[in-house]
C-alpha positions as CSV (number, residue, x, y, z in Angstrom):
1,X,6.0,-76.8,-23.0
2,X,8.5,-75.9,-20.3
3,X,10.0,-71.8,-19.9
4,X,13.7,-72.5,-19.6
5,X,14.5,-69.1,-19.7
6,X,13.4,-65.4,-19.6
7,X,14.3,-62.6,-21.8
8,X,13.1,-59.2,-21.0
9,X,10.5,-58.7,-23.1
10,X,8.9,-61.5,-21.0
11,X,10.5,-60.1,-18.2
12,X,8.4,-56.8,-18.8
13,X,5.4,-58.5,-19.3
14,X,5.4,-60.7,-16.5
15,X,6.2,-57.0,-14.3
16,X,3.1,-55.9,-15.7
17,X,0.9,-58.8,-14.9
18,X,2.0,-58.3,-11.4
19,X,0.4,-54.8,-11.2
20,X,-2.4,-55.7,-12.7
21,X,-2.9,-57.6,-10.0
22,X,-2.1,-55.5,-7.3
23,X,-4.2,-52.8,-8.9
24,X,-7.8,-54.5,-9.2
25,X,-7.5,-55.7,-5.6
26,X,-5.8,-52.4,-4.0
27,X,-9.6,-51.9,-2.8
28,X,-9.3,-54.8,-0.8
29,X,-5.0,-54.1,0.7
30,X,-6.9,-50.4,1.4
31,X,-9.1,-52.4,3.4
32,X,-6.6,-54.7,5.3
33,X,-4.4,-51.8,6.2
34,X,-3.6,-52.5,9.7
35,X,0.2,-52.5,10.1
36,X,2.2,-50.2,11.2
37,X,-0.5,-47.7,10.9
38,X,-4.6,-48.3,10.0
39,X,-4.0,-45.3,7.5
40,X,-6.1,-47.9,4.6
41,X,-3.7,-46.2,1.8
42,X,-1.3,-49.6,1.1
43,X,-3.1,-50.7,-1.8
44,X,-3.3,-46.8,-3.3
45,X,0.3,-46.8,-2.7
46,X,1.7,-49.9,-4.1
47,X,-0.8,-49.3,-6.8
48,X,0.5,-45.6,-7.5
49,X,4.5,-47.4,-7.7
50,X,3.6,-49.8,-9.8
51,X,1.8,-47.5,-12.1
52,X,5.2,-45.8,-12.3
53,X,6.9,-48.6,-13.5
54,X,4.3,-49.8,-15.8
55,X,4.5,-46.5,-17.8
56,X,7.9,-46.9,-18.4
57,X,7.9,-50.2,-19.7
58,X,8.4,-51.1,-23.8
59,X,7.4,-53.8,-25.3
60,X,11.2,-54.1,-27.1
61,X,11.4,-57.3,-28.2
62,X,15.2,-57.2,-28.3
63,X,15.5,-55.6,-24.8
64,X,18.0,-57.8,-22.5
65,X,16.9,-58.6,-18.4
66,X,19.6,-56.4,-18.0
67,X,18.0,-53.5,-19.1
68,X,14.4,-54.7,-18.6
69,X,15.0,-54.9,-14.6
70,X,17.3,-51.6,-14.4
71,X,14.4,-49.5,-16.1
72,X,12.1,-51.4,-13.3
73,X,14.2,-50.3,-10.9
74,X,14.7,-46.8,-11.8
75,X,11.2,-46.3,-12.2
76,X,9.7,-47.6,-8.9
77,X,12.6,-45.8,-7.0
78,X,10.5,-43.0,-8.5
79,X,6.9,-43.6,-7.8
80,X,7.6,-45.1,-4.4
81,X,5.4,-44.7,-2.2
82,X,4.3,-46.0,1.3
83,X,6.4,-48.2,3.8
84,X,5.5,-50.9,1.5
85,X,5.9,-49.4,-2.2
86,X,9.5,-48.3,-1.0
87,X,10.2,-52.4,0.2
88,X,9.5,-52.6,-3.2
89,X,11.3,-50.5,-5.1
90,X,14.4,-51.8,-2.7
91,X,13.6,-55.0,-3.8
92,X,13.8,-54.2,-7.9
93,X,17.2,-52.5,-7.2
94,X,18.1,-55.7,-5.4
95,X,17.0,-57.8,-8.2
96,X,18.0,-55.5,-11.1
97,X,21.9,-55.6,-9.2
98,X,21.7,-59.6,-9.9
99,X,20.2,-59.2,-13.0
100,X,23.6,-57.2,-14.3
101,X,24.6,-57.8,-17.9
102,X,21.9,-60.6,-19.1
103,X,20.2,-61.0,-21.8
104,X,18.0,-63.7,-20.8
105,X,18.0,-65.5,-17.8
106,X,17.6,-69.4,-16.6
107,X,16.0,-70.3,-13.3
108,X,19.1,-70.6,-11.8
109,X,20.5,-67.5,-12.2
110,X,17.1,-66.0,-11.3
111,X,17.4,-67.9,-8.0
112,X,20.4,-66.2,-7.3
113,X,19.2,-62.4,-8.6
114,X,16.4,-63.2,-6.0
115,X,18.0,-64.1,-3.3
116,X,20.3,-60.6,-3.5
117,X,16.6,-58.7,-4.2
118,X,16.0,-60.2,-0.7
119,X,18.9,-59.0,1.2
120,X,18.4,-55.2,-0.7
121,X,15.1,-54.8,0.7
122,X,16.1,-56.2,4.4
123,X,18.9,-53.6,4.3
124,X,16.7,-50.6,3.5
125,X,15.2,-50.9,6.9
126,X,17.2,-50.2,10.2
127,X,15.2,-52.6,12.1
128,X,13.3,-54.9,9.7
129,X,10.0,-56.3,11.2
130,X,9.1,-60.1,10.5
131,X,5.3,-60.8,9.8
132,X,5.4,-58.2,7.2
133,X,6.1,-57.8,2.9
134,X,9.9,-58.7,4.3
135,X,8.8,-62.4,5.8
136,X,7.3,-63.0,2.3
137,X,10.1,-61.5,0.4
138,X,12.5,-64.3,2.5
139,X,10.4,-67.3,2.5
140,X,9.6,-66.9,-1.6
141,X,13.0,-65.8,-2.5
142,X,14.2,-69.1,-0.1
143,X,12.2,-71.4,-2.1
144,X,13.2,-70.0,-5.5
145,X,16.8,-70.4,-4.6
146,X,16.9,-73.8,-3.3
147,X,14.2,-75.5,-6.1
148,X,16.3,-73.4,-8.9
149,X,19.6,-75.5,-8.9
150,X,17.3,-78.9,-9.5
151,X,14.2,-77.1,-11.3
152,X,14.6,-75.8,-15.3
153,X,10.9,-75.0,-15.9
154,X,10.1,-71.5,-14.9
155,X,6.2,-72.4,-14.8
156,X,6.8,-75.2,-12.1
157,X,9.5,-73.1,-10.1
158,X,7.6,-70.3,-10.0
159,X,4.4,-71.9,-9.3
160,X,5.6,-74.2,-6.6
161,X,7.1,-71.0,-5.0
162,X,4.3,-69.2,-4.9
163,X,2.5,-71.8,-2.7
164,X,5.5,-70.9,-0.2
165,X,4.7,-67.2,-0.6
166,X,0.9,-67.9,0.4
167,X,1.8,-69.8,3.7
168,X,4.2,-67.2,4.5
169,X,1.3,-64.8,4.1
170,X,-1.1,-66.8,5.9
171,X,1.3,-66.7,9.2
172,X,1.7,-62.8,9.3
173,X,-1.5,-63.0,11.4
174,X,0.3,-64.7,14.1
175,X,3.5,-62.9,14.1
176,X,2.4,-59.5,14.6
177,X,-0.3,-58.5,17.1
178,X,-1.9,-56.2,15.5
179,X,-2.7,-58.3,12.9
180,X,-4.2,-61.1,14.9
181,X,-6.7,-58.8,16.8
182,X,-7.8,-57.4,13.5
183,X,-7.6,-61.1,12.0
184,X,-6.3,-59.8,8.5
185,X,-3.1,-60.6,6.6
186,X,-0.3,-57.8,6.2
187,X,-1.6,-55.8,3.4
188,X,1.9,-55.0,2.1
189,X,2.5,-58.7,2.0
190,X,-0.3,-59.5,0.2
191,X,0.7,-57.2,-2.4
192,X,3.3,-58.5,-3.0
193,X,1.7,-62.3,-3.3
194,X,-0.6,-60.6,-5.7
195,X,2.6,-59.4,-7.6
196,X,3.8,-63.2,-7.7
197,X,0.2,-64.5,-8.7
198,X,0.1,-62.2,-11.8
199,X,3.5,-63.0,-12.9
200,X,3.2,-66.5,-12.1
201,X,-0.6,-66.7,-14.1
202,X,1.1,-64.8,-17.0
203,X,4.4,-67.0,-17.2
204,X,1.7,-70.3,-17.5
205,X,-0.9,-68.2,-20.1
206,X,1.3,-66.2,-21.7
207,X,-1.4,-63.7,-22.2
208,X,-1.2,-59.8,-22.7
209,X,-4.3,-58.4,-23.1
210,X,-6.3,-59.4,-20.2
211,X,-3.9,-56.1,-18.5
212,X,-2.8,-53.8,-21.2
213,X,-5.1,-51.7,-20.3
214,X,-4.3,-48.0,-18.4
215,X,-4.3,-48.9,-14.3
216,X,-6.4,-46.9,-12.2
217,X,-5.8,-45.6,-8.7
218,X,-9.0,-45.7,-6.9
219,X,-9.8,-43.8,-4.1
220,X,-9.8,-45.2,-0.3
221,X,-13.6,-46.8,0.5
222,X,-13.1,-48.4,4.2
223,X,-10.3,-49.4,6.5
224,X,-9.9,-52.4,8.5
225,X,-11.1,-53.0,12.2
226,X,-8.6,-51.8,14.9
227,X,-8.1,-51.5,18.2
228,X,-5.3,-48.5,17.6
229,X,-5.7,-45.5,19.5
230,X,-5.0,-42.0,18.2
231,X,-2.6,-41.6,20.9
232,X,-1.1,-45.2,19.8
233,X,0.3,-43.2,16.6
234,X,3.6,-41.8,18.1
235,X,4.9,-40.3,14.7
236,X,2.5,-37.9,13.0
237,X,3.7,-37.5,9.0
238,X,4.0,-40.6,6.9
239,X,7.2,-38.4,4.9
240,X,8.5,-39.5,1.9
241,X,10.9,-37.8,-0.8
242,X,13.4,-39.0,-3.6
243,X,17.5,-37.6,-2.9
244,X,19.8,-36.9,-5.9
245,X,22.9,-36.4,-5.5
246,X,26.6,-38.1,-6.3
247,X,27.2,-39.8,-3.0
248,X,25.0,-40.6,-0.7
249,X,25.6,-43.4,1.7
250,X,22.7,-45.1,2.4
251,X,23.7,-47.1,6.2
252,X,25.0,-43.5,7.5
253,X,21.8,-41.6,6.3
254,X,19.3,-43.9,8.2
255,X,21.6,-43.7,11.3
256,X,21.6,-40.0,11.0
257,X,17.6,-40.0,11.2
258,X,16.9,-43.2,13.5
259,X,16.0,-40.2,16.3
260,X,13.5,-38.6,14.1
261,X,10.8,-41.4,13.7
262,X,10.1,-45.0,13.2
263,X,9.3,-46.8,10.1
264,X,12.4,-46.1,8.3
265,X,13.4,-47.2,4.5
266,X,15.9,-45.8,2.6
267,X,16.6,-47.2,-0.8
268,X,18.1,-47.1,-3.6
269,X,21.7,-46.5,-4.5
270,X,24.7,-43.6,-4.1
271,X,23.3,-41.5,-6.8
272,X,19.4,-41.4,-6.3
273,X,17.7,-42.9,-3.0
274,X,13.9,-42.7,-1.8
275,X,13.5,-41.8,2.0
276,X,10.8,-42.9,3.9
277,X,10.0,-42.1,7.8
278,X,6.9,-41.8,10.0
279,X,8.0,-38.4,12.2
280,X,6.8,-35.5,14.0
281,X,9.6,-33.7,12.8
282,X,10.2,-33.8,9.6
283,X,12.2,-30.6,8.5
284,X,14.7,-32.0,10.8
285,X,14.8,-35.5,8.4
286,X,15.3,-33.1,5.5
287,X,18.0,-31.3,7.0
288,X,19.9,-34.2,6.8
289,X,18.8,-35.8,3.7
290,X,19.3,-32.1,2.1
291,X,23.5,-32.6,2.9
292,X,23.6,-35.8,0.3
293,X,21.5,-33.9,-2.5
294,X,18.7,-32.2,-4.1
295,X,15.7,-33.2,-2.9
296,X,12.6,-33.8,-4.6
297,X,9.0,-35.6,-4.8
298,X,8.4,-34.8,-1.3
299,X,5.5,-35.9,0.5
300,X,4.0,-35.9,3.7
301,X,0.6,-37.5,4.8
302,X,-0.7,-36.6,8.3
303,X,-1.8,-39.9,9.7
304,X,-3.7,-39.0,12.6
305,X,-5.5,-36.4,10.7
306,X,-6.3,-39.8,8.5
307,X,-7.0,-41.5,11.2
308,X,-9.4,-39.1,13.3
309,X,-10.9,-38.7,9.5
310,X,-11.9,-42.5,9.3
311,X,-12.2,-43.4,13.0
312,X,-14.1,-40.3,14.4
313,X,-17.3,-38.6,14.0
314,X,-17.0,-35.0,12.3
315,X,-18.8,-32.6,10.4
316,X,-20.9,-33.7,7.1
317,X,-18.4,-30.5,5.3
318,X,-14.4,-31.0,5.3
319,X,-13.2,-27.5,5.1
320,X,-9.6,-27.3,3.1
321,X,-7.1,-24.1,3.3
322,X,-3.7,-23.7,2.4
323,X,-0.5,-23.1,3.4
324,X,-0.8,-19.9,3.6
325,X,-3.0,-19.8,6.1
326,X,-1.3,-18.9,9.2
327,X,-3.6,-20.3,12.2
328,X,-2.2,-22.0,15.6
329,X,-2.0,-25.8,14.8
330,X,-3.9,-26.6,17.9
331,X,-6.9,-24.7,16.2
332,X,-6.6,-26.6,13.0
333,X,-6.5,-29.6,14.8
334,X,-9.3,-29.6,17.1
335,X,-11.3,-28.2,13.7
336,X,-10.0,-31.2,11.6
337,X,-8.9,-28.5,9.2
338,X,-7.1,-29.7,6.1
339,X,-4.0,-27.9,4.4
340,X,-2.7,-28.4,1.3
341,X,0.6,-26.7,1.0
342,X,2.4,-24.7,-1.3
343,X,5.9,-25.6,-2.6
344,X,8.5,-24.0,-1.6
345,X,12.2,-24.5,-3.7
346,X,15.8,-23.7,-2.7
347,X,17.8,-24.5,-6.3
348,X,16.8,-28.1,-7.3
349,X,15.1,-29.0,-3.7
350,X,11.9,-28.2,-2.9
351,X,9.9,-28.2,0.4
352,X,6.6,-28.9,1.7
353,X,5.6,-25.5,3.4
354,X,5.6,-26.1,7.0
355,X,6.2,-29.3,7.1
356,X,9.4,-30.7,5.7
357,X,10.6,-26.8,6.3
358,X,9.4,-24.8,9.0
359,X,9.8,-21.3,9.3
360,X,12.9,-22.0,11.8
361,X,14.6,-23.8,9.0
362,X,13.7,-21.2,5.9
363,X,14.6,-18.0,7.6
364,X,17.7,-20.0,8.4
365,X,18.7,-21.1,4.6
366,X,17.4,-17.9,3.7
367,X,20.5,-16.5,5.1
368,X,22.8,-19.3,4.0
369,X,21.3,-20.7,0.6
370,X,22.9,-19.3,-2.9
371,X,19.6,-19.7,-4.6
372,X,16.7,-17.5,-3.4
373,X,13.7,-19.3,-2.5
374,X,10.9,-19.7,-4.7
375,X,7.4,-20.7,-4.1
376,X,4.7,-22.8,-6.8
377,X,1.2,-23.5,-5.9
378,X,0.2,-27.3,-5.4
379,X,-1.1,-28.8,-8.7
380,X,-4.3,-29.7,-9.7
381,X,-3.7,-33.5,-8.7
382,X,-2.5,-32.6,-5.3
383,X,-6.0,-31.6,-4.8
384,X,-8.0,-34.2,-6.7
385,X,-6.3,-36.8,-4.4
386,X,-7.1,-34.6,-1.5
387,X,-10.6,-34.0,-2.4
388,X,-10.8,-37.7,-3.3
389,X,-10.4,-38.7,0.4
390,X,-12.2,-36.3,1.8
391,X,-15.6,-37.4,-0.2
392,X,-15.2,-40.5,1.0
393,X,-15.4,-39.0,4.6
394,X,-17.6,-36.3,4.0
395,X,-20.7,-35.1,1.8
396,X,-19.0,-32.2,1.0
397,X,-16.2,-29.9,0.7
398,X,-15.2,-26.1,0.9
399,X,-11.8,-25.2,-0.1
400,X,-10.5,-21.5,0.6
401,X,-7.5,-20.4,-0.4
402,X,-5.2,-17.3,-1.0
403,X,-6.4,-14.8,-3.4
404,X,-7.0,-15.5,-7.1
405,X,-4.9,-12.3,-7.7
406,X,-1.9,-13.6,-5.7
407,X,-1.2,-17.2,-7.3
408,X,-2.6,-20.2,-9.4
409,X,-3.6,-22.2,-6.2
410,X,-7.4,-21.0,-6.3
411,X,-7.7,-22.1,-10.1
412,X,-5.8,-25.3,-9.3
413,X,-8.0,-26.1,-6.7
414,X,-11.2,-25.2,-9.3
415,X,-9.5,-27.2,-11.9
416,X,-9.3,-30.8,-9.3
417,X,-13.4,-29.4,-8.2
418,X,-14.2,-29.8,-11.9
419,X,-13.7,-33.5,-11.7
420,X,-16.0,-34.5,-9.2
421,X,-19.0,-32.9,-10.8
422,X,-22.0,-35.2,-9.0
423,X,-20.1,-33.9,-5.4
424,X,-20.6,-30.4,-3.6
425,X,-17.2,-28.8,-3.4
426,X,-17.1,-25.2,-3.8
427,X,-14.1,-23.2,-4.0
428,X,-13.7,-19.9,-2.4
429,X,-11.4,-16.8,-2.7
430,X,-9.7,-15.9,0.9
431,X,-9.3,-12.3,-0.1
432,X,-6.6,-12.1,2.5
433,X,-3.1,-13.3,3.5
434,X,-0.8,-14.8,6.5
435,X,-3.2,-14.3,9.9
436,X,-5.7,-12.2,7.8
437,X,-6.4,-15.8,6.0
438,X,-6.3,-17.3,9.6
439,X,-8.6,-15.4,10.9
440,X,-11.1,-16.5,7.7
441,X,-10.3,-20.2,8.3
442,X,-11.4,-19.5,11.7
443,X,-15.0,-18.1,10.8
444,X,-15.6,-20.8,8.6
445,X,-14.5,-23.8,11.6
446,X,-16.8,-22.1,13.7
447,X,-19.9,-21.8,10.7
448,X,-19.6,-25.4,10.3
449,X,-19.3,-26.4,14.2
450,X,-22.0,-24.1,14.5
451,X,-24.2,-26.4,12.8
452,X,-24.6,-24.1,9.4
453,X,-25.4,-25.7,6.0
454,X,-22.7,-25.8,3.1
455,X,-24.6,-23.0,1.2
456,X,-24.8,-20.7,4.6
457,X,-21.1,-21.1,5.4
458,X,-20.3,-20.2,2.2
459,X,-22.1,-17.3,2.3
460,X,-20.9,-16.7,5.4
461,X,-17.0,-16.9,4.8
462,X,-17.7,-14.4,1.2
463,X,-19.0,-11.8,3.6
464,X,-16.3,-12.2,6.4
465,X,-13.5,-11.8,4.3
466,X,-14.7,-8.2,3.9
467,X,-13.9,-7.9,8.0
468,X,-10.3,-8.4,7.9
469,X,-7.3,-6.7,7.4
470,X,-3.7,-6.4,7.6
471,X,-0.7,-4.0,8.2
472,X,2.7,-5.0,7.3
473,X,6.2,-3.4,8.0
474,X,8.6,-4.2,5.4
475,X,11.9,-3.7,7.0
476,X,14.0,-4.2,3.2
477,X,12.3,-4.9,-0.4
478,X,15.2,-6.7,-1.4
479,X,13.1,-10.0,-1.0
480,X,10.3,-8.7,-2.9
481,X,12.7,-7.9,-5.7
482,X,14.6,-11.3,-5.8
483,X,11.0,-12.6,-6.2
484,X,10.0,-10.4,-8.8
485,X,7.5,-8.6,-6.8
486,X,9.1,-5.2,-7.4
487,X,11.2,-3.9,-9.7
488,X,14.9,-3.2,-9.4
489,X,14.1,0.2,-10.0
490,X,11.7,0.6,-7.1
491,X,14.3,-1.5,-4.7
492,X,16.9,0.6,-5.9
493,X,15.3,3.7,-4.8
494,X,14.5,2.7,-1.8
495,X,17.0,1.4,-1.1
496,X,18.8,5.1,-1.0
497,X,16.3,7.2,0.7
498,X,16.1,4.0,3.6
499,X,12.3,4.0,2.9
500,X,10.5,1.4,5.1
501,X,7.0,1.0,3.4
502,X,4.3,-0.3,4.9
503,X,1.4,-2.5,3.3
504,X,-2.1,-3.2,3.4
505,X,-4.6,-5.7,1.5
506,X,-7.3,-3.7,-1.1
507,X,-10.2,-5.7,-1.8
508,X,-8.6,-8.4,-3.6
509,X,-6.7,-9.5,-0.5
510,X,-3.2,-8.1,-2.2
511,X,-0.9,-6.3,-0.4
512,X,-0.6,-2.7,-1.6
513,X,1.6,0.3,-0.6
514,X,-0.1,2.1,1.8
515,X,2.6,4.2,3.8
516,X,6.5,4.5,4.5
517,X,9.0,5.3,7.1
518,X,12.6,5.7,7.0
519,X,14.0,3.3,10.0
520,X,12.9,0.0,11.0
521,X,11.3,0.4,14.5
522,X,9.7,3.3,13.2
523,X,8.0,1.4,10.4
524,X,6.5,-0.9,13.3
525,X,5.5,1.9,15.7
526,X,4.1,3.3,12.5
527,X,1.9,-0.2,11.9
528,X,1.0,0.7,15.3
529,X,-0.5,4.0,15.2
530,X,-2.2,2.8,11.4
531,X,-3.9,0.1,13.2
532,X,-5.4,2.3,16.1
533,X,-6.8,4.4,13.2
534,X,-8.2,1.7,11.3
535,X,-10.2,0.1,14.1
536,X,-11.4,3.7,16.3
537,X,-14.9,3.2,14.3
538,X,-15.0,-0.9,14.7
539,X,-16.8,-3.1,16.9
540,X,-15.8,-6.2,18.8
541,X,-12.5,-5.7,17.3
542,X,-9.9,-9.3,17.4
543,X,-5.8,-8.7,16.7
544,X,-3.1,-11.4,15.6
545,X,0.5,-10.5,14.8
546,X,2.8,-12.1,12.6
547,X,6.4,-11.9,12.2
548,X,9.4,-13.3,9.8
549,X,11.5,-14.3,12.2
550,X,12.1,-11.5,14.5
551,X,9.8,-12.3,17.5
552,X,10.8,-9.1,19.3
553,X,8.9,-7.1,17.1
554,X,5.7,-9.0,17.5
555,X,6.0,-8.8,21.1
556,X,6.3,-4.9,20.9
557,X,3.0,-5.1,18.9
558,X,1.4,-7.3,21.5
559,X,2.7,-5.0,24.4
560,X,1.3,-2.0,22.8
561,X,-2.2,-3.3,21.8
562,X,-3.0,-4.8,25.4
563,X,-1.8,-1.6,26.7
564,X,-4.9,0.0,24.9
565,X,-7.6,-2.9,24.8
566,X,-6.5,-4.7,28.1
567,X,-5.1,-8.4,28.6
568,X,-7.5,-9.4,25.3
569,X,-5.7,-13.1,23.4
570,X,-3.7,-12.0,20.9
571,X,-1.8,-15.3,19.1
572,X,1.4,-14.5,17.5
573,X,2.0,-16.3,14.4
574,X,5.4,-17.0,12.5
575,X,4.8,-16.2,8.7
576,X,4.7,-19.0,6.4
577,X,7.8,-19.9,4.5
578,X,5.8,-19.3,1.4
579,X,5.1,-15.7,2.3
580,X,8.2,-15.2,4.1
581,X,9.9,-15.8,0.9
582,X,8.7,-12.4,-0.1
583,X,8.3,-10.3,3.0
584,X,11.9,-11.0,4.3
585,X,13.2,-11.3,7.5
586,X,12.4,-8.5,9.7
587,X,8.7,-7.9,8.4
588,X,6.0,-7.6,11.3
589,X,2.1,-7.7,10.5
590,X,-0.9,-6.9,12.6
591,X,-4.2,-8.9,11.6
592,X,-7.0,-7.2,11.8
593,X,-11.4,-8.7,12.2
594,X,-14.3,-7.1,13.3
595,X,-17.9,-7.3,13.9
596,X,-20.7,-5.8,11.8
């Protein structure tokens, strides 16, 4: 019996056929991942957007096209994710545009909603590459068009097309060359055929529950054959995020950021848009994405961490830290250390601590913003997707992180642990802050290059963190106030007798009152003099200073410490946005380890 049209309760159904599809064979688009990275996550990512929209789908039977396809729309504008998953998205605001006040739709007016999906997703990209999901995408759409103004049956026009779609497919292996030396298909493209093959299987069955069932994202096994370099990967963070605001023009927005990166998609429409870019400098993206809107959903993947991960030999144990780790990113680097940061907000925006806002940029808008900044620890599924990579890589895992006192991030991180209860991960308690965390991050890097077993570096960090300390000069506590870490009363106080005070860590790793001083540059000479104190009985004695942004008081500190122990190294550190938010700007630390 011939489909002469489509209402949108088919509609829906035939969406969801399509990620059922893509979902049982993300293993294998994982695998495939070649172009424009050989990061193996296009199948996770397609797979997580089409999740999205799946989840908001009804099974209304009276719901029009029209509403079917703008609810299709919305929702994989906000589960994009990856070059590919954003395509996408682009693709269903494209198609939902053409879709505009139906109820059900014949295969004529579909060829035409298609052909405007098409030229969506080819305007989302500043320089659209052929031999990728976009060839597809233009060869399928193509066919619809022109066999829909002579074809009535949706089961022959959509079969018929779908034939097109696999030769298209088939000949992204000659039109890209990273494809043809790895002899695989584009993986985006193939998702999307496996979109058209589930719809197109469904429309001819008319089946529902072969894939009404909840879709999994599974975690990365393998990644194609390359002959990609680390230094062929010119853009570090695979950054993503989604922009609401009132109006935000699209062509002007990928202009603005063309400088900052390569693989560029922004999509959507004037009211909400999802921004993708590969770049090494992402806070810069955001500081122009942040002038059309609130930003949220932010994401940023470090590809050649990935890509040293899956390419490179490393240690059997992946240690993890967060954010508030303060450590020289050369270290963390040549240590494959993995951070997961903490959240940082400005009103409705919120940041990826260090990432998509550096310190340069916080202490900036903490001068300029009307909202004070606040901070949230990275949830539980942060880390069981982190951890879920990483055990793919490695036979185990140890996570440290700021203290248990201080924030929800070390329970969080137990919590994601929790679900991977055949695999070693333990979870351990910094008991320190800023450098003092840096310099515990460090001990463990070494432990594990050392050669030590999981057990023995564990061991080895829970006794360390007893060997550091720091000393902080506060130079206002209005910060701490706005954050709730003091009380108005205190701040007031303080306030009027100009107290300075200065801070140390108890054995819990939180900061504490532990003197005062009544003028700023006495409060550091003060930190000083505690310090020279603190370390007369110590051995083999290591320093680190840390500053929110005031770098001429960490230089003073520096001066006056080689001036006693010689030309010793002694890094200098900008505090993390996430701590800055509460130290302010002005505060000065000196990080503290010895030897027992």
């Amino acid at each position: 019996m011939k489909i002469k049209y489509i209402d949108g309760k088919r509609f829906c159904r035939g969406i969801k056929a399509g990620a059922k599809k893509v979902c049982d064979n993300q293993d294998y688009l994982n695998e495939i991942n070649v172009f424009p990275v050989p990061d193996a996550d296009t199948g996770s990512n397609m797979a997580s957007t089409l999740k999205t929209v799946v989840e908001d789908l009804s099974d209304d039977p009276n719901e029009s096209v029209d509403s079917s396809s703008r609810k299709i729309a919305d929702s994989a504008l906000e589960g994009a994710r990856g070059n590919s998953g954003v395509i996408l998205a682009q693709f269903f605001h494209g198609l939902a545009k053409g879709l505009e006040e139906r109820i059900k739709i014949s295969t004529e007016q579909f060829g035409k909603a298609v052909q405007q999906a098409r030229e969506s997703a080819y305007e989302a990209l500043n320089q659209p590459k052929e031999g990728t999901i976009l060839t597809v995408m233009k060869d399928w759409a193509e066919s619809i068009y022109q066999n829909s103004k002579k074809v009535v049956d949706f089961q022959e026009l959509l079969h018929n097309s779908l034939d097109v779609a696999k030769k298209s497919l088939e000949n992204t292996k000659t039109k890209l060359e990273s494809l043809r030396k790895a002899n695989v298909v584009d993986a985006g493209a193939q998702g999307f055929v496996y979109i058209l093959e589930g719809i197109t299987h469904f429309i001819k069955k008319g089946r529902i529950k072969e894939f009404d069932k909840q879709i999994q994202i599974k975690p990365v096994k393998t990644v194609a054959h390359t002959d990609m370099t680390l230094e062929d990967i010119k853009f570090r963070f695979c950054t993503e995020c989604l922009i609401e605001g009132q109006q935000i023009d699209l062509k002007t927005l990928r202009r603005q950021i063309k400088p900052y990166g390569d693989s560029i998609v922004v999509a959507g429409s004037e009211y909400k848009a999802r921004l993708h870019i590969h770049s090494n400098e992402p806070a810069k993206v955001f500081a122009y994405a942040r002038k059309y809107g609130d930003l949220l959903q932010q994401k940023a993947d470090d590809m050649k961490k990935q890509y040293l991960v899956s390419h490179n030999p490393h240690p059997s144990i992946a240690l993890v830290v967060d954010s508030a780790c303060d450590l020289p990113q050369e270290f963390i680097d040549e240590h494959q250390i993995h951070v997961i940061p903490v959240r940082v907000s400005f009103g409705n925006s919120t940041y990826i601590d260090k990432i998509t806002i550096t310190p340069e940029y916080f202490y900036e808008m903490l001068l300029t913003e009307s909202h004070h900044p606040k901070t949230s620890q990275p949830p539980p599924s942060e880390f069981r997707n982190l951890y879920q990579f990483l055990l793919s890589h490695y036979e185990s895992i140890i996570s440290i992180h700021i203290p248990e006192a201080a924030s929800g991030t070390y329970q969080n991180a137990l919590t994601a642990a929790k679900e991977f209860p055949e695999k070693k991960i333990s979870i351990v308690d910094g008991k320190s802050l800023s450098i003092g965390f840096g310099f515990v991050a460090e001990k463990a890097a070494m432990l594990i290059k050392d050669g030590k077993d999981h057990d023995e570096v564990v061991r080895g960090i829970e006794k360390f963190t007893k060997q550091t300390q720091l000393f902080v000069s506060i130079p206002s506590l209005k910060y701490l106030m706005k954050s709730g870490r003091v009380s108005k009363a205190k701040g007031l106080v303080a306030k009027i007798l100009n107290i300075k005070p200065i801070l140390h860590l108890d054995q819990r790793g939180m900061p504490q009152h532990f003197s005062k001083s009544f003028s700023d540059m006495s409060a550091v000479k003060k930190v000083f003099k505690l310090v020279m104190n603190f370390v007369k009985d110590k051995k083999q004695v290591r320093f680190s200073v840390a500053h929110c942004n005031d770098i001429q008081k960490a230089q003073y500190l520096v001066k006056q410490l080689k001036e006693k122990f010689g030309d010793i190294p002694i890094t200098i550190m900008p505090v993390s946005p996430v701590l800055g938010a509460h130290a302010g700007i002005g505060a000065a630390a000196v990080g503290i380890t010895w030897e027992i």
